[in-house]
Legacy VTK file of the C-alpha trace (Angstrom):
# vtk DataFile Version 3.0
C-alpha trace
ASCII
DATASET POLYDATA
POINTS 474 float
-0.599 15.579 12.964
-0.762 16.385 9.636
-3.918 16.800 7.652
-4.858 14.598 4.782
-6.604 16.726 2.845
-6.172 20.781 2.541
-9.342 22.749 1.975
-10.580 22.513 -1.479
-11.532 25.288 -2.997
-15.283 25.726 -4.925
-13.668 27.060 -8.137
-11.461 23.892 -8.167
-13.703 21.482 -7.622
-16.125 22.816 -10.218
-13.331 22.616 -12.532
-12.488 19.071 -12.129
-16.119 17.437 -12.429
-16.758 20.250 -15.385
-13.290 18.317 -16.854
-14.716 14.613 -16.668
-18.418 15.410 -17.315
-16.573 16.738 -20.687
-14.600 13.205 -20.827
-17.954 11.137 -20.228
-19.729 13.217 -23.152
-16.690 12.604 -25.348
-16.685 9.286 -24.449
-19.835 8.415 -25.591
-19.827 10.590 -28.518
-16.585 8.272 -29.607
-18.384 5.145 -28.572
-21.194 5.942 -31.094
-18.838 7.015 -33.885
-16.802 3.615 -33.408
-20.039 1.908 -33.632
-21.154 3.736 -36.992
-17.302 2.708 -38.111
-17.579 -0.582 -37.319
-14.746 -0.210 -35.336
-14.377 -2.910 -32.950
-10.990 -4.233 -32.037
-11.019 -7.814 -29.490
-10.010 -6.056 -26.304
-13.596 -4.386 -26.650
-16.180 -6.579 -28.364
-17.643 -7.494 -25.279
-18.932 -4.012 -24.894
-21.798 -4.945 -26.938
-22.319 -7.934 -25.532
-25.748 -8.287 -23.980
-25.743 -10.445 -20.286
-28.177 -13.602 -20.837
-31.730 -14.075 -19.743
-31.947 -14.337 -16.248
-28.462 -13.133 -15.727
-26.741 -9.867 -13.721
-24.456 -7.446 -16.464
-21.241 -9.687 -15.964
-19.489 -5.654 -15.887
-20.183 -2.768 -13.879
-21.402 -0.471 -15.868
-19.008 2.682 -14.841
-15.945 0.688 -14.595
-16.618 -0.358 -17.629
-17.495 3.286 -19.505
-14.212 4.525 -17.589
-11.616 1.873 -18.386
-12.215 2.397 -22.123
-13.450 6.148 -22.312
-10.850 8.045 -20.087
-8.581 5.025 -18.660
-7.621 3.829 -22.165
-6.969 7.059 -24.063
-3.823 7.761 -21.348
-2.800 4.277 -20.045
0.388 4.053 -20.983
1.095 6.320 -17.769
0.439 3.069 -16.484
1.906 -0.702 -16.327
4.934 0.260 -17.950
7.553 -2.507 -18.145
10.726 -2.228 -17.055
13.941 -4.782 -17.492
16.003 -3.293 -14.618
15.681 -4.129 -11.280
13.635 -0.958 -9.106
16.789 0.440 -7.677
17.386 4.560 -7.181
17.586 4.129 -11.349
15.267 2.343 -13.247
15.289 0.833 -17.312
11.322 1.853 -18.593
11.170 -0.141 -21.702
9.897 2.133 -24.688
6.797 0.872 -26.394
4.348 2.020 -29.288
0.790 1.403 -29.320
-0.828 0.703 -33.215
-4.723 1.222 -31.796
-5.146 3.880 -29.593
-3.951 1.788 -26.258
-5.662 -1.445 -26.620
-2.506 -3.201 -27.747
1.353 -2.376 -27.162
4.876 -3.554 -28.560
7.489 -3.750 -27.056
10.470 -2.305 -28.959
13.323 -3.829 -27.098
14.958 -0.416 -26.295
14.218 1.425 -22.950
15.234 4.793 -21.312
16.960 4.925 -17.882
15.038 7.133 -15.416
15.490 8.227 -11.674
12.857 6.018 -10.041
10.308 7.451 -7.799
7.358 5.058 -7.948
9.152 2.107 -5.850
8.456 0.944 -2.524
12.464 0.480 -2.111
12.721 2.407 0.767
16.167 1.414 1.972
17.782 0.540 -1.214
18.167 -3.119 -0.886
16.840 -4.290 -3.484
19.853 -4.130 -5.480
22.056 -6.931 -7.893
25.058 -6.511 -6.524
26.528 -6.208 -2.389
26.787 -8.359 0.263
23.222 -8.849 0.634
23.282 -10.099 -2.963
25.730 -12.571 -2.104
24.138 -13.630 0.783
21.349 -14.542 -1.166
23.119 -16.339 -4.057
24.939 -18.260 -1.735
21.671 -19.506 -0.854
20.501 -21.077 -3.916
22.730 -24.099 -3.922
21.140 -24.856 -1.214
17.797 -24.757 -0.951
17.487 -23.922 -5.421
15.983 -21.286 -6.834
11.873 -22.822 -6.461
10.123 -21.662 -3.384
8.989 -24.125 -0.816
6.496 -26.327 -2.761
4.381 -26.533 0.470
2.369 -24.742 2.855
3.557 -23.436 6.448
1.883 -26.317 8.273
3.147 -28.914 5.856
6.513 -29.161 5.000
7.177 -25.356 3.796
8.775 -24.193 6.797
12.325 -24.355 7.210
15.242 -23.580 9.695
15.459 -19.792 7.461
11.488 -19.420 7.905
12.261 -19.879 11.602
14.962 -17.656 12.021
13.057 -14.904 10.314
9.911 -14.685 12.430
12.283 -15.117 15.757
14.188 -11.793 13.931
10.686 -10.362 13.474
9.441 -10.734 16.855
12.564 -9.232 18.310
12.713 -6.292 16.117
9.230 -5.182 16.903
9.441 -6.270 20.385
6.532 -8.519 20.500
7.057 -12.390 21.985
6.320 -14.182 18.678
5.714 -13.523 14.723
4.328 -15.773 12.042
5.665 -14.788 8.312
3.214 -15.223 5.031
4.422 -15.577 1.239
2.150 -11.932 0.463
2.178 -9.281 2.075
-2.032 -8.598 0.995
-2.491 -12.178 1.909
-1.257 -11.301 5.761
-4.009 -8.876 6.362
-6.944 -10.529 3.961
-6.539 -14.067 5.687
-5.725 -12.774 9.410
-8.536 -10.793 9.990
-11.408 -13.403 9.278
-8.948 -15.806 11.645
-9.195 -13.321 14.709
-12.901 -11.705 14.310
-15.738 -12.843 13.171
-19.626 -12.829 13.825
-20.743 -11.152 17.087
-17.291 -8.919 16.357
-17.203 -5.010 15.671
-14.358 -3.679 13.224
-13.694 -0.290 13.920
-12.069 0.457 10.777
-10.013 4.429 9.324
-11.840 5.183 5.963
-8.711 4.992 4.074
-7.379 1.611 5.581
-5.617 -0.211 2.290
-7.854 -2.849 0.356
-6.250 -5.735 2.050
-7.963 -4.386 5.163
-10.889 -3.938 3.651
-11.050 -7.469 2.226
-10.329 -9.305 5.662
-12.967 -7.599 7.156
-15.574 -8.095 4.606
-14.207 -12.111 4.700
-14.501 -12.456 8.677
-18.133 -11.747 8.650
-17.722 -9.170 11.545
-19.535 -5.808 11.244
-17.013 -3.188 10.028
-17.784 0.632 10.769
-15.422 3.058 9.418
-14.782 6.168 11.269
-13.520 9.588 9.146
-10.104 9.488 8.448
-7.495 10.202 11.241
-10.078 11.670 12.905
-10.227 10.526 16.622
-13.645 12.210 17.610
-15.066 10.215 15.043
-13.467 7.293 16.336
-14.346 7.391 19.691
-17.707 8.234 19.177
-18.137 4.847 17.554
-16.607 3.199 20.164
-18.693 4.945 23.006
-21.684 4.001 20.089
-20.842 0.016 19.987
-20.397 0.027 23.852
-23.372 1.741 24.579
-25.526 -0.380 22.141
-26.210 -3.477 24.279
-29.359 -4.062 26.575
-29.982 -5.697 30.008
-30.461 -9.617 30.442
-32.942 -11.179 32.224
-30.779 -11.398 35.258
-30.089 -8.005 35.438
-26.626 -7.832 33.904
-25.993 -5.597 30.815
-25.177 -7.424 27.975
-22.704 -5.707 25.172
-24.025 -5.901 21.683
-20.650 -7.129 20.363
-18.032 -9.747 21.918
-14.771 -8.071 20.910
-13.829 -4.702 19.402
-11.446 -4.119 16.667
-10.026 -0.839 16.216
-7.679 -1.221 12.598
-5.739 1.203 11.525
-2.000 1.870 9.377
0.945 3.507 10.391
2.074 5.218 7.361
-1.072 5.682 4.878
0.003 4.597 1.196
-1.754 7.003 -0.513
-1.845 10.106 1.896
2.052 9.606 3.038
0.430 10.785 6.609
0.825 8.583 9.863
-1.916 6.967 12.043
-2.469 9.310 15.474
-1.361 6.218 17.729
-1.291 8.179 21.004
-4.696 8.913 20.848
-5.665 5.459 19.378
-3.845 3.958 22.116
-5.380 6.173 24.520
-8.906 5.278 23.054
-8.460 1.512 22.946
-6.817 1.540 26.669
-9.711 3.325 27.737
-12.189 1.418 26.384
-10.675 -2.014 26.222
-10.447 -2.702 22.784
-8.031 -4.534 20.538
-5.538 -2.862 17.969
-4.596 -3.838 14.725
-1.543 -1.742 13.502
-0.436 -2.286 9.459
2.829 -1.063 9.160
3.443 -1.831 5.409
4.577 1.311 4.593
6.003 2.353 8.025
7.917 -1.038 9.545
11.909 -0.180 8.455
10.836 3.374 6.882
9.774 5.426 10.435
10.982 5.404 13.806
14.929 6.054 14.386
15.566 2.559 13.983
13.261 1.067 11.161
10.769 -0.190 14.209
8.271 1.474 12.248
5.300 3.590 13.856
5.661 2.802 16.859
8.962 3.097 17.881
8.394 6.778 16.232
5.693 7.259 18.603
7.059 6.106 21.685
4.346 3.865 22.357
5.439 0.402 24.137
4.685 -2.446 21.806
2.460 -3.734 24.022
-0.210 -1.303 23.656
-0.451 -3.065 20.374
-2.092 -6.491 20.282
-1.458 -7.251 16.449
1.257 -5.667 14.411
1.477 -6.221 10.779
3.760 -5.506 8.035
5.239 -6.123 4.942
8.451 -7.387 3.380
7.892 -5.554 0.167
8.971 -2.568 0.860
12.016 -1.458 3.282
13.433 -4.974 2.869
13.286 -5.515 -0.523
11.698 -8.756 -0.779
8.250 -10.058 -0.703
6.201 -11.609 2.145
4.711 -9.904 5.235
4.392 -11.203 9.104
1.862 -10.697 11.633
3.345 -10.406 15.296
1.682 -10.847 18.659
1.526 -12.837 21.891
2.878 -16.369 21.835
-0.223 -17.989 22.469
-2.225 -15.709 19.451
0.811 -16.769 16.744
0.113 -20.402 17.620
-3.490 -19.939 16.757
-2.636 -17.966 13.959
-0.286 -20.492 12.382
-3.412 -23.588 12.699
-6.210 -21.358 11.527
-4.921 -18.690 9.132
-5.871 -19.603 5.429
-2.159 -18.488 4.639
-0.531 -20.568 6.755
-2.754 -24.008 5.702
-3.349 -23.364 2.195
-0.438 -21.050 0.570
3.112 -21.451 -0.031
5.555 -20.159 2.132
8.344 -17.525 1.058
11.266 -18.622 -0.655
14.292 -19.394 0.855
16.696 -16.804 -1.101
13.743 -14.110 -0.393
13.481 -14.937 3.529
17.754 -14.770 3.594
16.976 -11.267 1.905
15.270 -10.132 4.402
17.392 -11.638 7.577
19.985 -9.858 5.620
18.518 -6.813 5.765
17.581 -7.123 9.419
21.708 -7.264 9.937
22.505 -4.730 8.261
19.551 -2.006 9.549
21.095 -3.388 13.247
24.398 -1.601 12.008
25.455 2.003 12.228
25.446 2.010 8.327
21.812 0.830 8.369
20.879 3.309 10.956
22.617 6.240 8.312
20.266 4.419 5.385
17.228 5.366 7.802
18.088 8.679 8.753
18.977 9.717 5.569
15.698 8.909 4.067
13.891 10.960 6.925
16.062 13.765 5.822
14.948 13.629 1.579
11.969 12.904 2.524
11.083 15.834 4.750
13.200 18.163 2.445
11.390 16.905 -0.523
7.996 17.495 0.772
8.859 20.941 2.089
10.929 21.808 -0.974
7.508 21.235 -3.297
5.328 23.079 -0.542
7.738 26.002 -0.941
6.990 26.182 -4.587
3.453 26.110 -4.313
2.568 23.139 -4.716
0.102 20.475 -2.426
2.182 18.221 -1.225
0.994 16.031 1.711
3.048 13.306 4.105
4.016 13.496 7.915
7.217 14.367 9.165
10.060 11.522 7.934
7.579 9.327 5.819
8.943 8.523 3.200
5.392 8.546 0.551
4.993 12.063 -0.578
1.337 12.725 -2.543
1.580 15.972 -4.696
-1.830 16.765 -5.559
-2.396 17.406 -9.242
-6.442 17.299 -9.069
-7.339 17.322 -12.845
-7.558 14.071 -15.416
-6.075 16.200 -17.492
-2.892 16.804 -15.439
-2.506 12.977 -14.783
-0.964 12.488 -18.665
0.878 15.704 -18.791
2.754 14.843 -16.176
3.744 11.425 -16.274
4.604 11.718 -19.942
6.633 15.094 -19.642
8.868 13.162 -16.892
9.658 9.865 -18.316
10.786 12.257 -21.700
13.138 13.614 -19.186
14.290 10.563 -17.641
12.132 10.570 -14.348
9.722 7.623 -13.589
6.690 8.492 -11.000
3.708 6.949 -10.621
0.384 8.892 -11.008
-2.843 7.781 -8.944
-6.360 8.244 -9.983
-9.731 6.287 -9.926
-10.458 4.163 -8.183
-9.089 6.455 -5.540
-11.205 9.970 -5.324
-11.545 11.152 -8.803
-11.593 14.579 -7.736
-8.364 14.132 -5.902
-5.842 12.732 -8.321
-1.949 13.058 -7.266
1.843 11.577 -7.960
2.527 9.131 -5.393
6.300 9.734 -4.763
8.013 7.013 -2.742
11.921 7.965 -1.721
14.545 5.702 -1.196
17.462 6.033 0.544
20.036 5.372 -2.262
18.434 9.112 -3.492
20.330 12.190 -2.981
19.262 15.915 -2.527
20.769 16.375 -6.004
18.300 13.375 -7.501
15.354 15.310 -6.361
16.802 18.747 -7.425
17.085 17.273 -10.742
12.957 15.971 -10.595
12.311 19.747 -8.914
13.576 21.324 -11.942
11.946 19.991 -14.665
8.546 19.743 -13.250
8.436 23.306 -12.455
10.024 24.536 -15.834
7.891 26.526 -17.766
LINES 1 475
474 0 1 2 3 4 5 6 7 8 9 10 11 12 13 14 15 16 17 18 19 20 21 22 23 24 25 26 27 28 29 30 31 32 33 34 35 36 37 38 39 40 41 42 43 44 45 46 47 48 49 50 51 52 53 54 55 56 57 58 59 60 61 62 63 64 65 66 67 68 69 70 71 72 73 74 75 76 77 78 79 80 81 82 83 84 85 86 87 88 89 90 91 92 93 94 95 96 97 98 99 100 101 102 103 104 105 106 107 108 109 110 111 112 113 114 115 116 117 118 119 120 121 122 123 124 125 126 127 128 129 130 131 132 133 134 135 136 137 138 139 140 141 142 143 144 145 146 147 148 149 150 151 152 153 154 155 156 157 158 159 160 161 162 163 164 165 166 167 168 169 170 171 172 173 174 175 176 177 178 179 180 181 182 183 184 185 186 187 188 189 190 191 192 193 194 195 196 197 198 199 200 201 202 203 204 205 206 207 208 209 210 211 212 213 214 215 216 217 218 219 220 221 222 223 224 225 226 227 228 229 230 231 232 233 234 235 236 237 238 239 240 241 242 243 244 245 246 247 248 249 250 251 252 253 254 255 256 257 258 259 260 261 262 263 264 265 266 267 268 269 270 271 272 273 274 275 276 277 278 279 280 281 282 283 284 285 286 287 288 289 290 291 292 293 294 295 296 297 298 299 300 301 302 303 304 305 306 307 308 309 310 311 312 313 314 315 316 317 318 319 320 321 322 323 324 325 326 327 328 329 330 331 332 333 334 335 336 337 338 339 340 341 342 343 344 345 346 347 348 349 350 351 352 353 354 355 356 357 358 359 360 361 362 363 364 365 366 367 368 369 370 371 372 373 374 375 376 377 378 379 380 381 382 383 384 385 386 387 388 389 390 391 392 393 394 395 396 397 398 399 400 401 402 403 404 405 406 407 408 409 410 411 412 413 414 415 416 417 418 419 420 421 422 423 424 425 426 427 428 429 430 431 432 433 434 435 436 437 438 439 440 441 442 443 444 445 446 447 448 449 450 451 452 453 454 455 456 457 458 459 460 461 462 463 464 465 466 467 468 469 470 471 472 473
């Protein structure tokens, strides 16, 4: 397994809070000159903007101080718009700001870049192909509006079914429900299948989706250390052991049903979930497993089947697998797949299915379209070639130094840069050069900022080369 996190040194950690206790003084120090200015442009007034009489601050405090005080003076390394669509090149649209990032215009001009900050893992996202004209073809059909309806009404149609039949065979479970957002899978099936009386075991870094089921469902969620199955099991062997004896005798458990939820590939660590052990753990134990495979389901495994066909673990050691349409194929949605008779609940009690719209029709023929061709020897090239940048990528920037973290053939490589500093250096000095990344900080770890590089397959060795060069020029 690979670790998340390499030992931090003391020098380096005293240099990144000594850089943002000297942002926070700064901060304020500008705050109060902008006051004695008068300076107060509309995207801030309500900074001085008391909350009423009887009323909680309508901001947190922090969030606040940081979005305009360190956020603001560098966020155009963020939300940058692009007129393209996110293929292995990408049009950034060029754009000047007149007050110090409040505002931006657009100038109508952009710069093509290499893109490495898209989920397009197998390159299907594209504008032209067959799987373009597949999907083209279906718009005089079924138009270009989605569904109008929910799953349970009349949103569901003879593509919707042919998709989660596709699903459900690909993963090898007996049935799979689809959803119109891939968040919206995870946030509305968890508070469907636990709730009071329920444990969620739950990895520290599980994605906010996760996080936001849980806290809907009204189960109690523990978190156990990241990756970290000592940690895990002791909570198990701890929610076991925490019932009491009945008045007849019989030991009662504290909970009804445990939850262990975990990913497969980690979005912002690039690592994998240790499902052996987690499989070993819930087997032993008899829990229930949760497995997100946004980031894993068409990326990992030797044919797309995400992490668990690159585990080797039978998929039906897994009781609920999730995943994401976003990503591998290209289009939007997720799917949740299970048992038969857990789908059919599912599909009556999810807040997805009864009160959102389903996917489009020319997005769900994107994806059966990229099912076909991932079933094809050209597909199964696609996949292994991404293994092979990715794993050459991340041991390319290890090899020059740098902390770069990811397990083997994932295809999210984090390359630590640590200091706030760093985060607008970097981001700036590649898009002059024609190279789009993306650049994570708060609210993930502050003292553990990093590039988020996500590969795609239409990338070559020479693509990265070209990214390898300039950020380790002088």
């Amino acid at each position: 397994m690979e670790p998340s996190h390499e030992y931090m040194p003391r020098y380096l950690r005293v240099l990144i809070w000594t850089a943002y206790a000297i942002l926070t003084i700064l901060g304020y120090i500008r705050m109060k000159i902008d006051k004695l200015r008068g300076y107060n442009p509309i995207s801030c007034r309500y900074e001085d903007e008391k909350p009423k009489k009887g009323y909680a601050p309508m901001f947190d405090e922090f969030d606040h101080f940081y979005q305009r005080h360190m956020y603001r003076n560098i966020s155009d390394c963020w939300n940058r718009p692009i007129n393209s669509m996110p293929g292995a090149y990408v049009n950034v649209m060029k754009r000047s700001t007149p007050d110090r990032n409040h505002t931006y215009q657009i100038s109508g001009e952009s710069n093509r870049c290499l893109n490495l900050g898209s989920y397009n893992y197998l390159g299907f996202a594209q504008n032209e192909g067959p799987i373009n004209d597949r999907v083209v073809s279906i718009l005089s059909r079924y138009g270009t509006s989605g569904t109008c309806s929910t799953a349970v009404e009349v949103g569901t149609t003879d593509l919707h079914r042919q998709l989660e039949e596709a699903v459900a065979k690909f993963v090898g479970k007996e049935s799979a429900m689809v959803f119109g957002m891939g968040y919206l899978t995870n946030s509305t099936t968890l508070p469907a299948i636990v709730g009071k009386g329920d444990l969620v075991i739950s990895d520290s870094f599980n994605h906010a989706s996760l996080v936001m089921g849980c806290k809907a469902s009204g189960a109690t969620v523990k978190p156990f250390l990241h990756n970290n199955m000592e940690d895990l099991e002791k909570k198990v062997k701890e929610a076991i052991s925490s019932g009491s004896y009945n008045e007849n005798g019989a030991y009662q458990l504290k909970y009804k049903r445990i939850l262990i939820l975990v990913e497969g590939v980690y979005s912002m660590e690039g690592n994998t979930c240790n499902l052996p052990e987690i499989v070993r753990i819930k087997k032993k134990y008899k829990c229930y497993l949760y497995v997100d495979e946004a980031h894993s389901i068409g990326a990992m495994g030797k044919s797309g089947r995400g992490v668990v066909e690159f585990y080797g673990i039978d998929p039906e050691d897994v009781d609920i697998m999730m995943g994401t349409f976003t990503k591998s194929f290209g289009s939007v949605g997720g799917y949740i797949a299970a048992s038969s008779d857990l789908i059919a609940y599912l599909k009556m009690t999810s807040f997805a299915s009864v009160y959102c719209e389903s996917i489009a029709p020319a997005c769900v023929q994107q994806i059966l379209a990229a099912f076909e061709v991932m079933n094809t020897p050209a597909g199964l090239r696609k996949i292994e070639h991404l293994h092979a940048i990715s794993n050459w990528f991340r041991e390319e920037l290890r090899s020059r130094g740098f902390v770069a973290f990811g397990g083997k053939d994932s295809p999210v490589v984090p390359l630590m840069i640590y200091l706030p500093t760093h985060f607008s250096v970097f981001s700036r000095g590649l898009l002059c050069r024609g190279i789009a990344i993306v650049v994570i900080s708060y609210p993930t770890p502050m003292n553990k900022g990093r590039v988020r590089f996500c590969l795609p397959a239409s990338h070559s060795i020479k693509d990265l080369k070209t990214l390898l060069l300039w950020s380790t020029r002088k």
